[in-house]
C-alpha positions as YAML, in Angstrom:
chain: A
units: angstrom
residues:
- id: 1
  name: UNK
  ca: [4.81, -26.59, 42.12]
- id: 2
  name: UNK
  ca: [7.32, -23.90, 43.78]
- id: 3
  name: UNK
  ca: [9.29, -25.03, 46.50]
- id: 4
  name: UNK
  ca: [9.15, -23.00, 49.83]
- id: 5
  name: UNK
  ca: [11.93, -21.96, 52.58]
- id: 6
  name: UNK
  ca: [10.54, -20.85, 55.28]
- id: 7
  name: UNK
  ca: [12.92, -18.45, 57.23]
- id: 8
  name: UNK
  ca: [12.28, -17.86, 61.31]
- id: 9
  name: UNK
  ca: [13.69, -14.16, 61.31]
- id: 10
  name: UNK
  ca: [14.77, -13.27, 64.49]
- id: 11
  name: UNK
  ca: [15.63, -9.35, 64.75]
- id: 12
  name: UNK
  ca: [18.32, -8.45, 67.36]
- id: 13
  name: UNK
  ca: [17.71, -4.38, 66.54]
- id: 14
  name: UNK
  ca: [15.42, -2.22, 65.16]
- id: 15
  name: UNK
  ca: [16.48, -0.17, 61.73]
- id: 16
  name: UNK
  ca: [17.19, 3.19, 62.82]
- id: 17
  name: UNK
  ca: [14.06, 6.34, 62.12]
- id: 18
  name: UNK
  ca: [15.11, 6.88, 58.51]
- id: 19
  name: UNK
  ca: [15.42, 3.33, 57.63]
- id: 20
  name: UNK
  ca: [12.33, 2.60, 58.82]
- id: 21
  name: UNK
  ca: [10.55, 5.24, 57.40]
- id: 22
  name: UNK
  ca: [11.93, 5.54, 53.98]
- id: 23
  name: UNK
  ca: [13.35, 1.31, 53.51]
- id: 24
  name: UNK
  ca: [11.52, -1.53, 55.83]
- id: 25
  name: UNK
  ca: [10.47, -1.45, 59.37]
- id: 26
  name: UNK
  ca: [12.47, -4.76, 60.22]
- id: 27
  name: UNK
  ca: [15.99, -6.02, 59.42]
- id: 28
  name: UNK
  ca: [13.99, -9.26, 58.59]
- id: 29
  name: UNK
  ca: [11.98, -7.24, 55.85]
- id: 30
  name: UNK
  ca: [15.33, -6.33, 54.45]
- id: 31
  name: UNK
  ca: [16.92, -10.29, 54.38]
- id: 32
  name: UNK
  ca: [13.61, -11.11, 53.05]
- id: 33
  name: UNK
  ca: [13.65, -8.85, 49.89]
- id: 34
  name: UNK
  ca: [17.22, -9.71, 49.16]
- id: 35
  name: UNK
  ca: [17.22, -13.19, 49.73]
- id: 36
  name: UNK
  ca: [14.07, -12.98, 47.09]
- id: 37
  name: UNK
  ca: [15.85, -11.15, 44.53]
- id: 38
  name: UNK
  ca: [18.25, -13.90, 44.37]
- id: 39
  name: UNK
  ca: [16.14, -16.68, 43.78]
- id: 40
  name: UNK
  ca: [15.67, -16.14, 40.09]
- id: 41
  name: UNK
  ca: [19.56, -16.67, 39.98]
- id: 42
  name: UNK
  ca: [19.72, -19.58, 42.11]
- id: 43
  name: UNK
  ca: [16.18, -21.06, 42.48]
- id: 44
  name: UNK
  ca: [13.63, -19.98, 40.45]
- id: 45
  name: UNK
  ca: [10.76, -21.58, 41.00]
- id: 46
  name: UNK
  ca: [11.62, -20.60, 45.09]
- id: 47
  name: UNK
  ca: [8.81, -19.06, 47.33]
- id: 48
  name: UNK
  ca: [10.90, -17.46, 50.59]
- id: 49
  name: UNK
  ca: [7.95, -16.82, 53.38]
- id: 50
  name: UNK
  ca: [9.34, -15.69, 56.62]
- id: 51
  name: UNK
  ca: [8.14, -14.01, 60.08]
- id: 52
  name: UNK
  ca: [9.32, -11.65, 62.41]
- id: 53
  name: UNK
  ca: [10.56, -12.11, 65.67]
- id: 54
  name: UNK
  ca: [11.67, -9.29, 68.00]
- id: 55
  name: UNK
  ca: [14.00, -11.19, 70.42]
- id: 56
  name: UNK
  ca: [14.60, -8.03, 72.06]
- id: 57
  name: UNK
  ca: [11.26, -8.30, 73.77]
- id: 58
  name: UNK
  ca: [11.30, -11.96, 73.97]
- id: 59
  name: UNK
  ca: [9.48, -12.85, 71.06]
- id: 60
  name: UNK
  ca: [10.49, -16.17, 69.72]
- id: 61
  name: UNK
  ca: [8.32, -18.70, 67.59]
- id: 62
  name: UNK
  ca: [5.95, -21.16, 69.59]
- id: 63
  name: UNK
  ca: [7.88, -24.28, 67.44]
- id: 64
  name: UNK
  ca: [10.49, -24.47, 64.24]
- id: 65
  name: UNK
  ca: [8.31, -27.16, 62.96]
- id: 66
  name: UNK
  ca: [6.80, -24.62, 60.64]
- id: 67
  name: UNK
  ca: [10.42, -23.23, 59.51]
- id: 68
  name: UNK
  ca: [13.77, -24.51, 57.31]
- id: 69
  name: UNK
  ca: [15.86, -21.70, 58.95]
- id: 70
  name: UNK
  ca: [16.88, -19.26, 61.13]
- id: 71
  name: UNK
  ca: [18.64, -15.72, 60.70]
- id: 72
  name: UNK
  ca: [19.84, -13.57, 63.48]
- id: 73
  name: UNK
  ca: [20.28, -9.99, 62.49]
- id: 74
  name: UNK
  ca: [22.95, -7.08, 64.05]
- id: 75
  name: UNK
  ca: [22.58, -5.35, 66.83]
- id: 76
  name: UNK
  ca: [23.59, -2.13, 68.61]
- id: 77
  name: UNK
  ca: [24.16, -4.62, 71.19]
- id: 78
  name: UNK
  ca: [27.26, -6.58, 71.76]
- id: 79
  name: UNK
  ca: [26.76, -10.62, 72.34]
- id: 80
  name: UNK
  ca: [29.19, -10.45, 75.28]
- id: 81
  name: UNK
  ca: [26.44, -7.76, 77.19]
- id: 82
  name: UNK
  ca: [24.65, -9.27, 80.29]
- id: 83
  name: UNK
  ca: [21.25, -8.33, 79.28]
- id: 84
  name: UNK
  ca: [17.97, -10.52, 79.90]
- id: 85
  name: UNK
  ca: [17.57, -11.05, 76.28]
- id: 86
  name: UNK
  ca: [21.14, -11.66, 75.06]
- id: 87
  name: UNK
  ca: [21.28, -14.70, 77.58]
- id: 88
  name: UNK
  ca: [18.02, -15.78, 76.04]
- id: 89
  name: UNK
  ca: [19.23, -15.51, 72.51]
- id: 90
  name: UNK
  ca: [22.79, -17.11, 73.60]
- id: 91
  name: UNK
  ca: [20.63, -20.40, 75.34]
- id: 92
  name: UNK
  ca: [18.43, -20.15, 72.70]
- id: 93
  name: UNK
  ca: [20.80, -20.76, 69.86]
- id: 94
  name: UNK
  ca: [22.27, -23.07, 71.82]
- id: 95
  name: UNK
  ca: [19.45, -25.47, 71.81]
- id: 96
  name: UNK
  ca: [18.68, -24.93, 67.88]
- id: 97
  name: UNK
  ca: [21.83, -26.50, 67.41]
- id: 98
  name: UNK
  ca: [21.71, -29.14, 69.48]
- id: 99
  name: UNK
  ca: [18.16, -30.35, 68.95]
- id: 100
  name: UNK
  ca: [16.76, -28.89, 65.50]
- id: 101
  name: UNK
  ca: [19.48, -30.60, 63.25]
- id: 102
  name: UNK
  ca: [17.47, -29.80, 60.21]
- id: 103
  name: UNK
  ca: [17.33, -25.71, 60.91]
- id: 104
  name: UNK
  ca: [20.05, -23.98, 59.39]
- id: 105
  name: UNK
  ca: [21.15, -21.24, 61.14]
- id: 106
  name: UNK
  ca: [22.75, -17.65, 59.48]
- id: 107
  name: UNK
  ca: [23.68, -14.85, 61.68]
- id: 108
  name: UNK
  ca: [25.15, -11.30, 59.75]
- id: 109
  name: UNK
  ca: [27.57, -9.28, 62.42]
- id: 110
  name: UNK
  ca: [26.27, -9.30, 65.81]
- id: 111
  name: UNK
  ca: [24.17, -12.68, 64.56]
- id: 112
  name: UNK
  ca: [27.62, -14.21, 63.91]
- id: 113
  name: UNK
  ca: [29.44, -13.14, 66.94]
- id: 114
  name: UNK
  ca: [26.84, -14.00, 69.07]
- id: 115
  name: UNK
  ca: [26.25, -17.92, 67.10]
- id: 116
  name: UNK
  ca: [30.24, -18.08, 67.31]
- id: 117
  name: UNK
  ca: [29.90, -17.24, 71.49]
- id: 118
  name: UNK
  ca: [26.60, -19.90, 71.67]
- id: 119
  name: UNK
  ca: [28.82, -22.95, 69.93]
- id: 120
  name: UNK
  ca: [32.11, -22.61, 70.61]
- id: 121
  name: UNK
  ca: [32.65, -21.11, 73.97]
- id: 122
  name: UNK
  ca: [34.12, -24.22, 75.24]
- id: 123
  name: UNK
  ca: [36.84, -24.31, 72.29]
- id: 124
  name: UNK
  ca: [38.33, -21.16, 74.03]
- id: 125
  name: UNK
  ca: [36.26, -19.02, 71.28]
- id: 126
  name: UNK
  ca: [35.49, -15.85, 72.40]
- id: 127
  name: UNK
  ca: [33.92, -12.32, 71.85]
- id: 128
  name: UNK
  ca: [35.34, -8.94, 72.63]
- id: 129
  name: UNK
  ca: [36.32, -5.50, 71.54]
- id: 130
  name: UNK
  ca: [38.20, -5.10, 68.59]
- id: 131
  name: UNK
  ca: [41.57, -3.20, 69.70]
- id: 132
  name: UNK
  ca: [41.59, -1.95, 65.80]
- id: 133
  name: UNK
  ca: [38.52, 0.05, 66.65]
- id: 134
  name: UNK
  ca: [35.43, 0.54, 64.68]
- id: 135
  name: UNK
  ca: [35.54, -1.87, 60.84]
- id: 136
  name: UNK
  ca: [33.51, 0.99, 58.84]
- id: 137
  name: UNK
  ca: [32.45, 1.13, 55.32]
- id: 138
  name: UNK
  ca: [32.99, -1.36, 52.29]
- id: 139
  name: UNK
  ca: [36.11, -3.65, 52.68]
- id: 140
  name: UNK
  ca: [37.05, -6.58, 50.72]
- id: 141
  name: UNK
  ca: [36.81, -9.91, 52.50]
- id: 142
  name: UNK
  ca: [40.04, -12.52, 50.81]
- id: 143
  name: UNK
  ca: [37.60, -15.78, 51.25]
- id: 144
  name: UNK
  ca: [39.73, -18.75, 52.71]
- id: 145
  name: UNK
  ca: [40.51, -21.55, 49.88]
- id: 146
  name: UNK
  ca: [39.19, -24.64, 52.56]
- id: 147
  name: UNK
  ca: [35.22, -22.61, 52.59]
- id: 148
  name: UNK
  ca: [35.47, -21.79, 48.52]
- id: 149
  name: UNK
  ca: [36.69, -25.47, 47.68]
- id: 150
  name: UNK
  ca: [34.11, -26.75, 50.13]
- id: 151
  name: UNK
  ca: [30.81, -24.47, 49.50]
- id: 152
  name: UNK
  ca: [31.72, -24.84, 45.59]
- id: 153
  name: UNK
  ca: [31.28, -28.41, 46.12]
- id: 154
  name: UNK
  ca: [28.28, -28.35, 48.34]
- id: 155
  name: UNK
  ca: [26.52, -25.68, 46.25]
- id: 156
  name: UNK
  ca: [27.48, -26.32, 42.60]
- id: 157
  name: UNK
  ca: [24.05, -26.61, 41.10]
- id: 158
  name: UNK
  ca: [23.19, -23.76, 42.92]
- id: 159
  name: UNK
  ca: [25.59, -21.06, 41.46]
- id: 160
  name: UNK
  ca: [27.16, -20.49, 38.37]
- id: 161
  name: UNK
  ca: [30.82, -19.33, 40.09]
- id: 162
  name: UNK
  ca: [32.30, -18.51, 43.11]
- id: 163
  name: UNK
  ca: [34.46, -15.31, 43.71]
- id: 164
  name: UNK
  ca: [37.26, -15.27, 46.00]
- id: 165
  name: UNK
  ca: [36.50, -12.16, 47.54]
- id: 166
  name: UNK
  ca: [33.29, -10.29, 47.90]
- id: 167
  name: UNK
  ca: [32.99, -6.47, 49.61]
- id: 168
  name: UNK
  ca: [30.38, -6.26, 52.40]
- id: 169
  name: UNK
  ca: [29.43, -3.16, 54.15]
- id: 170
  name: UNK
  ca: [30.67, -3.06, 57.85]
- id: 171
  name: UNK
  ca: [30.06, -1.52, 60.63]
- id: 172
  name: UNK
  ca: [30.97, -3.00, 63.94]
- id: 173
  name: UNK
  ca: [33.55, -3.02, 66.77]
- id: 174
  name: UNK
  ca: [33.87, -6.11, 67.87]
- id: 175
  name: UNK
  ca: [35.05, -9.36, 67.14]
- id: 176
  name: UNK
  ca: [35.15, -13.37, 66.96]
- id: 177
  name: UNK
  ca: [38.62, -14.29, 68.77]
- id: 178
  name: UNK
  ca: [40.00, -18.10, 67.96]
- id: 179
  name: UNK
  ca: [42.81, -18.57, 70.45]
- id: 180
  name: UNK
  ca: [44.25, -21.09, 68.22]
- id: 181
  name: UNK
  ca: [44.25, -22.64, 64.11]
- id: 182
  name: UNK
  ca: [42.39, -26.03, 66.03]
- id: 183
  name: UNK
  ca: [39.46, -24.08, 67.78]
- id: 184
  name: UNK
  ca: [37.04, -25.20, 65.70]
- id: 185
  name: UNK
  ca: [35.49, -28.31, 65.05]
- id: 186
  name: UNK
  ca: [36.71, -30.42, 62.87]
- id: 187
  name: UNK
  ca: [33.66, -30.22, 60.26]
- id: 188
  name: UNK
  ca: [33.71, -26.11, 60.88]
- id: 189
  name: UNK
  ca: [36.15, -23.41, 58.99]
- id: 190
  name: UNK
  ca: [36.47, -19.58, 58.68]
- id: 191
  name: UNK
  ca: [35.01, -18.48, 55.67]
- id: 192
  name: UNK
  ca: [37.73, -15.22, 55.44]
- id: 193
  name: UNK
  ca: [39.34, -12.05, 56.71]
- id: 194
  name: UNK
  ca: [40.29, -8.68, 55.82]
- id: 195
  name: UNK
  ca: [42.90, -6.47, 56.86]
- id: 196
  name: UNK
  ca: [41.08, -5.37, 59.73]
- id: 197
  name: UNK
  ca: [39.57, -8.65, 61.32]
- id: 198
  name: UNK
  ca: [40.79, -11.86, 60.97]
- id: 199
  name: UNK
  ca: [37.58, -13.90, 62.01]
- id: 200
  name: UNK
  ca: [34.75, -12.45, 58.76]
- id: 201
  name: UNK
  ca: [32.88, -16.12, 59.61]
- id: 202
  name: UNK
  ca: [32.27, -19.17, 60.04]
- id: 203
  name: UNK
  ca: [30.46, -22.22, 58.25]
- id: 204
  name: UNK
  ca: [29.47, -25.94, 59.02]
- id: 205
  name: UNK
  ca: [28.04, -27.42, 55.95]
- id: 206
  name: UNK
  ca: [24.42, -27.45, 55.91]
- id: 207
  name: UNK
  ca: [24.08, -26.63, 59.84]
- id: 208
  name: UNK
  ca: [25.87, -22.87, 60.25]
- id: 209
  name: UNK
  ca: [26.84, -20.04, 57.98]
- id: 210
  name: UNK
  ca: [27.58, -16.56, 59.58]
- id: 211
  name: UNK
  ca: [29.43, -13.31, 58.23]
- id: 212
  name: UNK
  ca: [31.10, -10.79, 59.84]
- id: 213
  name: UNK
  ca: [29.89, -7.92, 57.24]
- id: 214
  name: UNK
  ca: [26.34, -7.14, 56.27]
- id: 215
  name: UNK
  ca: [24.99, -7.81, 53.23]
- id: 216
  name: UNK
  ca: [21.71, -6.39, 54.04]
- id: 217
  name: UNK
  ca: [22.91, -2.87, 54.51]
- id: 218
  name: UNK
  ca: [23.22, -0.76, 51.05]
- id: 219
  name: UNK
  ca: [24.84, 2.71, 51.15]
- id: 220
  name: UNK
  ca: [21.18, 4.39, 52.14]
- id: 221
  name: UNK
  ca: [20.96, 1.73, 55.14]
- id: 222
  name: UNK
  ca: [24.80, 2.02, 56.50]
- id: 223
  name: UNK
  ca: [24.74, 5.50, 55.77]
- id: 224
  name: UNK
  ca: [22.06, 6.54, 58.16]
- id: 225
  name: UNK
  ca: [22.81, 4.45, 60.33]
- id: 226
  name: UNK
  ca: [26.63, 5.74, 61.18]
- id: 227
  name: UNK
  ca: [24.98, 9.05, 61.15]
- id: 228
  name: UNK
  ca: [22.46, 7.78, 64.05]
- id: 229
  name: UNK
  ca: [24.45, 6.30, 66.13]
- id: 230
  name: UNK
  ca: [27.22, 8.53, 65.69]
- id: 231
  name: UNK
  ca: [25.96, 12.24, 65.80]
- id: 232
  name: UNK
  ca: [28.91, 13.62, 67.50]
- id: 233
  name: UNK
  ca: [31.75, 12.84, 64.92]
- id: 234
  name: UNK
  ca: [33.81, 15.85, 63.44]
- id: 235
  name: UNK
  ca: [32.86, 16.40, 60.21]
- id: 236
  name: UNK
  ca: [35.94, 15.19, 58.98]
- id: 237
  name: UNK
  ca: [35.98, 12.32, 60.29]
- id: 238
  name: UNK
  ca: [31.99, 11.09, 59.64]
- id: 239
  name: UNK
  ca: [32.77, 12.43, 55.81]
- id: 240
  name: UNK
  ca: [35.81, 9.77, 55.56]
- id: 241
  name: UNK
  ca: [33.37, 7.01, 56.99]
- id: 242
  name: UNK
  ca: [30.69, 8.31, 54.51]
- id: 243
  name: UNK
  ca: [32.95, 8.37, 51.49]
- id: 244
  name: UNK
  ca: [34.05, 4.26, 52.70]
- id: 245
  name: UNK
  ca: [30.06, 3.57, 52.74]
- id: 246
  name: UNK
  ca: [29.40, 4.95, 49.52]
- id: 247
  name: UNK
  ca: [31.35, 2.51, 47.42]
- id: 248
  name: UNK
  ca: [30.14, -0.74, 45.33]
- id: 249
  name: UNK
  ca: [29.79, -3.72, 47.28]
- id: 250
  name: UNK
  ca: [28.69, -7.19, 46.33]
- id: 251
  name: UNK
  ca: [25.77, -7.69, 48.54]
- id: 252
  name: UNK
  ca: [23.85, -8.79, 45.55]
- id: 253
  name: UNK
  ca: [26.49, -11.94, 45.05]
- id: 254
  name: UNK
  ca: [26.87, -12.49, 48.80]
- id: 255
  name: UNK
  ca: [22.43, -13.24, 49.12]
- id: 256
  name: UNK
  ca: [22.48, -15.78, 46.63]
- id: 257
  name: UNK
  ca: [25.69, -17.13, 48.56]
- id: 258
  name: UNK
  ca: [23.27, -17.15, 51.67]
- id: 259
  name: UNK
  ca: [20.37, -18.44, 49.57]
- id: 260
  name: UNK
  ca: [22.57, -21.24, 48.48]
- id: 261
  name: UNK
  ca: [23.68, -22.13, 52.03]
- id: 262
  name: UNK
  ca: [19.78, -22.53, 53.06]
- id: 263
  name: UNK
  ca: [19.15, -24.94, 50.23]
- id: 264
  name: UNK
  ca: [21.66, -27.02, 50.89]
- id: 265
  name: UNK
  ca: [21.07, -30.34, 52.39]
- id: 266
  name: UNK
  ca: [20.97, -30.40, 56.17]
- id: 267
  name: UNK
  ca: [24.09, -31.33, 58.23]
- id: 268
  name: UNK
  ca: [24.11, -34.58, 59.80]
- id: 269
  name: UNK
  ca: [24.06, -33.87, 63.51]
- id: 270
  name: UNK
  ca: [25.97, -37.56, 64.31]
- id: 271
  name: UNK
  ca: [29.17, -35.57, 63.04]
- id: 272
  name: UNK
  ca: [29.55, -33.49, 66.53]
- id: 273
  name: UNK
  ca: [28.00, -34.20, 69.98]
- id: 274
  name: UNK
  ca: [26.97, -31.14, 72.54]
- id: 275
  name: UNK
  ca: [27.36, -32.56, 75.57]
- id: 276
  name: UNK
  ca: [26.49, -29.99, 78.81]
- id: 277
  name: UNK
  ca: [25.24, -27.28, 76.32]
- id: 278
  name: UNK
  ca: [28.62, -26.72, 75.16]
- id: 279
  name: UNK
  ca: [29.72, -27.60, 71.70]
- id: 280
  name: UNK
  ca: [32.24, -30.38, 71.53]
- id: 281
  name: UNK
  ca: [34.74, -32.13, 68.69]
- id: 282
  name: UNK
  ca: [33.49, -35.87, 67.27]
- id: 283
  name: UNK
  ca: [34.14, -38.61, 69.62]
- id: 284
  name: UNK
  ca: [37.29, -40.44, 68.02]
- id: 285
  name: UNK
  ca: [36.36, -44.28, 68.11]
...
């Protein structure tokens, strides 16, 4: 008998005109396909149902008791914006954590900003503009040793290797600020960086896993969408952001590194305590 995940997707944006038309109507459709591909390298006998939610209009699921885990999409949006529906999706998140220890939660760019801004806004974490500017095209991401050597471990039946770097596309200008090396939990690490942001995300075995980059956006996806939201670029300057887009990636290695996250065994929620709504470090006894 095939095993199910059931995955709450809960879309922060709608794909823009061309995506829709010509690629999926939902970012969720997107995660769904790709996180299916990657079964028959990391599960086969894996059945991945999910739903739709558009938190943008409020829509959440009635319970979680029907789903194994949640992914927050990106956004045009920023999580720091005082909108109706980002404070819902903040509060939220918020509450996943703290009272649905078996839900694992994955959030791709604004998803992981906004997850990071949810949990850890008492450590001093915060969310802002990048004073770089806009992260555009594919980069490389230098994974840190601490989340290889501790994934590896966590997910070794799962896959066959584990690169140290893997190229996303990007496209985002802001960013996950940690004021200091201790602002995360003790049971919580980066998972890497490249030259441009520091912060590329964050994971808590079996509870969080978020990345900076999108590994649901091929060159068709990211490509339209710079064009969209950026119709007013010199030429020059929208063909050097093209030429970055249209370059190999490893979105194909970094879904079954997702897919692996969701199957791993759920975090045990004695490890941390959220006390007030705000994420704290484990009581020292």
């Amino acid at each position: 008998m095939a095993r199910i995940l059931r995955i709450c997707m809960l879309n922060a944006d709608v794909p823009v005109p061309a995506v829709v038309t010509n690629r999926a109507p939902t970012y969720g459709r997107i995660f769904h396909e790709l996180l299916s591909a990657a079964t028959s390298h990391v599960q086969p006998d894996l059945e991945i149902i999910s739903d739709d939610f558009d938190v943008m209009k409020g829509n959440y699921p009635a319970s979680l008791s029907d789903f194994d885990a949640i992914i927050i999409s990106g956004s045009a949006n920023s999580a720091y914006d005082d909108l109706e529906w980002v404070r819902k999706l903040n509060t939220y998140i918020l509450n996943v954590y703290q009272n649905e220890p078996r839900v694992k939660i994955f959030g791709s760019c604004f998803g992981h900003q906004l997850m990071c801004q949810s949990l850890l806004n008492n450590r001093g974490v915060i969310v802002g503009p990048d004073p770089k500017g806009w992260e555009i095209g594919v980069h490389n991401i230098t994974l840190h040793d601490r989340f290889r050597t501790t994934f590896t471990k966590n997910a070794a039946t799962l896959l066959e290797e584990f690169p140290r770097s893997v190229r996303l596309q990007f496209v985002h200008h802001d960013h996950v600020v940690l004021p200091t090396i201790n602002s995360l939990p003790p049971t919580w690490m980066t998972v890497g960086s490249t030259d441009h942001c520091i912060v590329q995300g964050v994971y808590e075995p079996g509870r969080i896993l978020t990345l900076q980059g999108h590994f649901e956006f091929d060159q068709f996806v990211n490509a339209e969408t710079v064009k969209f939201f950026f119709p007013n670029l010199v030429p020059e300057v929208l063909s050097q952001h093209l030429d970055a887009i249209h370059a190999d990636d490893d979105a194909v290695a970094a879904a079954r590194m997702v897919l692996a996250f969701l199957l791993e065994k759920s975090g045990d929620q004695d490890t941390h305590k959220v006390v007030g709504g705000l994420l704290t470090p484990p009581l020292v006894e």
